[in-house]
Biotite code that builds the C-alpha atoms (Angstrom):
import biotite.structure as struc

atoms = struc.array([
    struc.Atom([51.831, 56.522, -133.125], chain_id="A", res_id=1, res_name="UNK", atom_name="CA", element="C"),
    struc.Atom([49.436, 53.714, -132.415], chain_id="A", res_id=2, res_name="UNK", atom_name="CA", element="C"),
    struc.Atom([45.871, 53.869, -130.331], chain_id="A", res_id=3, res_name="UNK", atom_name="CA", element="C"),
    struc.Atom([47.833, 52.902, -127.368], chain_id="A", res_id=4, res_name="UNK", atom_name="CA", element="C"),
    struc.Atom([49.825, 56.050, -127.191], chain_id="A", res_id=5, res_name="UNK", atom_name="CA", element="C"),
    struc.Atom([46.309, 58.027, -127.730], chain_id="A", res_id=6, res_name="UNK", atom_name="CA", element="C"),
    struc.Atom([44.842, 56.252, -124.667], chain_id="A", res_id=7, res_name="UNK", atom_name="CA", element="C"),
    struc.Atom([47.468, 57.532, -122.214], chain_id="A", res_id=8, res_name="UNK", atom_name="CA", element="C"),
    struc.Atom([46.585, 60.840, -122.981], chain_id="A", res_id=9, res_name="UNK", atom_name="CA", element="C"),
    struc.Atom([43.245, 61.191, -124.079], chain_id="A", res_id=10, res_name="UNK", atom_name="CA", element="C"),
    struc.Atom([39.802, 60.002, -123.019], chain_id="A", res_id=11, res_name="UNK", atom_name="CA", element="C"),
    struc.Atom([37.974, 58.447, -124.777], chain_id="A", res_id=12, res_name="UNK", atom_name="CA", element="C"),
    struc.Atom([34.658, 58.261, -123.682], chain_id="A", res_id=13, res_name="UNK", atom_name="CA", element="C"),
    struc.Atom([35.336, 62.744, -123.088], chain_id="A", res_id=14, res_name="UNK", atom_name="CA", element="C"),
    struc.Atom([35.841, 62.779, -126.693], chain_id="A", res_id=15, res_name="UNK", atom_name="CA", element="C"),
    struc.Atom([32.744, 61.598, -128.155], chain_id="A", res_id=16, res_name="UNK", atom_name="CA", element="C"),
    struc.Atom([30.528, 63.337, -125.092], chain_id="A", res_id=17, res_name="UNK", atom_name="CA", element="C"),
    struc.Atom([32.475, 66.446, -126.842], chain_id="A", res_id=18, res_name="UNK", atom_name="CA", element="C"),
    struc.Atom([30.742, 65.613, -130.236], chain_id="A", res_id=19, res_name="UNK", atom_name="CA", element="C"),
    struc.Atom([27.561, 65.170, -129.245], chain_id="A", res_id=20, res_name="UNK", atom_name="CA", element="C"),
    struc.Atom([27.467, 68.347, -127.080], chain_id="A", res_id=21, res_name="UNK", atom_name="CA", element="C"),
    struc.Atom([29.045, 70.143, -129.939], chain_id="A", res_id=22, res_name="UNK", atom_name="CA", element="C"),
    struc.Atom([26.985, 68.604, -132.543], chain_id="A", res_id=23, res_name="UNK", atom_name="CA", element="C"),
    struc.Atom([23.813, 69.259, -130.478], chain_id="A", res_id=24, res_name="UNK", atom_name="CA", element="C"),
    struc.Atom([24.911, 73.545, -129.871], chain_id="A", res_id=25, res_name="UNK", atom_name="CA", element="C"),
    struc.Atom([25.418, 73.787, -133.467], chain_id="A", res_id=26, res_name="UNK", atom_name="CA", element="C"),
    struc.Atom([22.205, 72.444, -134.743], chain_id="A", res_id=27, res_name="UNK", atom_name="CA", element="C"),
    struc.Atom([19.977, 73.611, -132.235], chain_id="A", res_id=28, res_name="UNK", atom_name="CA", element="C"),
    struc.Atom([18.216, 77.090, -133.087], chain_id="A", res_id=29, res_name="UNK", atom_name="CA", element="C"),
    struc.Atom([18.353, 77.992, -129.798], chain_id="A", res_id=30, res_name="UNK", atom_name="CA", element="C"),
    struc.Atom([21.625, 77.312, -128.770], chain_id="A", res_id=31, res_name="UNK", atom_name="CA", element="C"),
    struc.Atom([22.910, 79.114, -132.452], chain_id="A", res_id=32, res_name="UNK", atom_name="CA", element="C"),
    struc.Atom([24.324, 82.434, -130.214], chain_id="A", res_id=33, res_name="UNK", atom_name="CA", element="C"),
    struc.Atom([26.926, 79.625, -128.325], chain_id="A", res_id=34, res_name="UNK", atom_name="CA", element="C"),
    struc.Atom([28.267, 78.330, -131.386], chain_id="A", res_id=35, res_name="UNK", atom_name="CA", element="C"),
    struc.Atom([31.321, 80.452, -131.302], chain_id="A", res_id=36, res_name="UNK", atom_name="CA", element="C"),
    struc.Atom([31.928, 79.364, -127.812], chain_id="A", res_id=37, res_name="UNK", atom_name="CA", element="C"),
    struc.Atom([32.016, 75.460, -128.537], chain_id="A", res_id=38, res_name="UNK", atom_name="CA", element="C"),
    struc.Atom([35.429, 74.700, -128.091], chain_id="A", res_id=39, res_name="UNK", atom_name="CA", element="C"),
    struc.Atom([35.198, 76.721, -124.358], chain_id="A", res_id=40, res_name="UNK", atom_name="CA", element="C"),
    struc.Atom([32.411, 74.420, -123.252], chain_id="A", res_id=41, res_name="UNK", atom_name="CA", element="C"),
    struc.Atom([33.568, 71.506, -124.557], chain_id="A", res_id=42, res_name="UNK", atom_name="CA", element="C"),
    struc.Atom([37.206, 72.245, -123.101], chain_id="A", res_id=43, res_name="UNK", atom_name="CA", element="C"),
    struc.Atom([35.339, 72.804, -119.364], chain_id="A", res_id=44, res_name="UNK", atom_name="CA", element="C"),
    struc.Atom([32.932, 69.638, -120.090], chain_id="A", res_id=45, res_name="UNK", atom_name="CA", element="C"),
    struc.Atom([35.537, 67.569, -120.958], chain_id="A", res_id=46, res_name="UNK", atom_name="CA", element="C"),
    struc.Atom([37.173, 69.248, -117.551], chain_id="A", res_id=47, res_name="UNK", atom_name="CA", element="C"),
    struc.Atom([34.435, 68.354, -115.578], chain_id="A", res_id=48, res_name="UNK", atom_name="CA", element="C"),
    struc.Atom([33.957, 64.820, -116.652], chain_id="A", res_id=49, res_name="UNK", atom_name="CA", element="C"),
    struc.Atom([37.833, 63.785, -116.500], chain_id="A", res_id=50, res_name="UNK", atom_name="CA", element="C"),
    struc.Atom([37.397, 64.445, -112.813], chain_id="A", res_id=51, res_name="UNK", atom_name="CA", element="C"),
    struc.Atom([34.614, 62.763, -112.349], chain_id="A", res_id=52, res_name="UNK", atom_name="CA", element="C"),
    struc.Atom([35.924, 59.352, -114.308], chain_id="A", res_id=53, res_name="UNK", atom_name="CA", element="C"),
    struc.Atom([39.517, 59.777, -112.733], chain_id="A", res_id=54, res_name="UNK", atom_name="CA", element="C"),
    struc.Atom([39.097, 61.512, -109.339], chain_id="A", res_id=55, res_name="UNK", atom_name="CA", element="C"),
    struc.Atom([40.052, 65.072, -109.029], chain_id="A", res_id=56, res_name="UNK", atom_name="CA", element="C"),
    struc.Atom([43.691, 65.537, -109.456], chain_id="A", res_id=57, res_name="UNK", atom_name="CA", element="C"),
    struc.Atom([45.686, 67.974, -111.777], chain_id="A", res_id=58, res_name="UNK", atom_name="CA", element="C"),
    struc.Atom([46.581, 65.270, -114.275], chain_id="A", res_id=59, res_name="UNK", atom_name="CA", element="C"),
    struc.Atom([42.655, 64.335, -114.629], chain_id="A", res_id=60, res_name="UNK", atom_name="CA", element="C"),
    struc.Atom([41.646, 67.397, -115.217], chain_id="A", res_id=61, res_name="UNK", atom_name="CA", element="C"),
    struc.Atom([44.352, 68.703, -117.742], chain_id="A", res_id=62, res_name="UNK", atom_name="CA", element="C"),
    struc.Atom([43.511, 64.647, -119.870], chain_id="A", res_id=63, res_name="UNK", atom_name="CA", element="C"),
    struc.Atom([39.766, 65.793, -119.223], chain_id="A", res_id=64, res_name="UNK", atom_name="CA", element="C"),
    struc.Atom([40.164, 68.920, -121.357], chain_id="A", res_id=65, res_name="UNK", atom_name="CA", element="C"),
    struc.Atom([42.242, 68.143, -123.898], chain_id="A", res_id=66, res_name="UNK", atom_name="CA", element="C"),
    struc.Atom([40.018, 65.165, -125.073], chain_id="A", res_id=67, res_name="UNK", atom_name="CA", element="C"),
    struc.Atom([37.235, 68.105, -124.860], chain_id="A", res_id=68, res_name="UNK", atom_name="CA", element="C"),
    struc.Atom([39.678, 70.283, -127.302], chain_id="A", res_id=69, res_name="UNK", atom_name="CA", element="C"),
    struc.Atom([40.028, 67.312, -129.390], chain_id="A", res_id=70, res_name="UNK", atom_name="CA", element="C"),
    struc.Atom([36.824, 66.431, -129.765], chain_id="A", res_id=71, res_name="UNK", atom_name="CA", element="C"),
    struc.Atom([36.342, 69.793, -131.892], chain_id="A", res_id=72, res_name="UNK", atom_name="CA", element="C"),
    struc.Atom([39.511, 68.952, -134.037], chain_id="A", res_id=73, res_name="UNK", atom_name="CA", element="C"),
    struc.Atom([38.126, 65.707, -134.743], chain_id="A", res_id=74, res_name="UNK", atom_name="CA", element="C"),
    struc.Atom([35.122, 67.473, -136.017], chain_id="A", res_id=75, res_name="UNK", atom_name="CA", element="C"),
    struc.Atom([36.669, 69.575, -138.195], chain_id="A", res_id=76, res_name="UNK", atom_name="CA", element="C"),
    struc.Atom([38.574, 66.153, -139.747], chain_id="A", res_id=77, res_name="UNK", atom_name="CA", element="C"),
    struc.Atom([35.125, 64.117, -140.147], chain_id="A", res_id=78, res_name="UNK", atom_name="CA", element="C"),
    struc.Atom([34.101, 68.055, -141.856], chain_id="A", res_id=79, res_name="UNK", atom_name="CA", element="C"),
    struc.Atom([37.050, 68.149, -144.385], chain_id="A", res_id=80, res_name="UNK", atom_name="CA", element="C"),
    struc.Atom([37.123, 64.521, -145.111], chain_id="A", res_id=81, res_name="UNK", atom_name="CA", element="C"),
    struc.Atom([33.691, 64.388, -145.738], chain_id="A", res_id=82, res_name="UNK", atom_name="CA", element="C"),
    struc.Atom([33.536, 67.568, -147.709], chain_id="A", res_id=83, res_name="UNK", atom_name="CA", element="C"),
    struc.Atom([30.740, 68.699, -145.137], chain_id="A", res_id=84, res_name="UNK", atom_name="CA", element="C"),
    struc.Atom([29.666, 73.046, -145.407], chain_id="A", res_id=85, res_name="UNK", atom_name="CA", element="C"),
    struc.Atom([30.339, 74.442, -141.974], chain_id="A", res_id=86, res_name="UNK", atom_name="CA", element="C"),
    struc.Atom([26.097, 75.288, -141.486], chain_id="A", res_id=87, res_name="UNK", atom_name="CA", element="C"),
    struc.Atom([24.875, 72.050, -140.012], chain_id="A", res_id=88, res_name="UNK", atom_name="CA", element="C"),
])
């Protein structure tokens, strides 16, 4: 599988806003009671922003949330391959 094949079906610019949003809920005091919920908001953010990069259609919003949903597996790769504890 090359980076090609993970541009047709994934976004990109969805995935990293996923990061960040995630990064930012799990570090802010605050936000700590949403931390269980990250993968639901970034799933509906990634939604949400899919439509508004490709237009609303089914296709955009189903790419939209799985680059959300992927965002948080990337983030638990950078976690084990950096040997990071789950805290902060």
């Amino acid at each position: 599988m090359d980076l090609e094949a993970i541009n047709e079906h994934l976004i990109p610019v969805i995935v990293i806003a996923g990061l960040i949003v995630g990064y930012v809920i799990r570090v802010t005091p605050v936000l700590q009671p949403a931390r269980e919920y990250i993968p639901l908001i970034v799933c509906i953010l990634g939604a949400v922003l899919g439509t508004i990069i490709q237009g609303v259609t089914v296709e955009a919003i189903i790419m939209g949330a799985v680059s959300g949903l992927a965002s948080t597996g990337l983030n638990q790769v950078f976690r084990k391959a950096l040997n990071l504890k789950e805290g902060g």
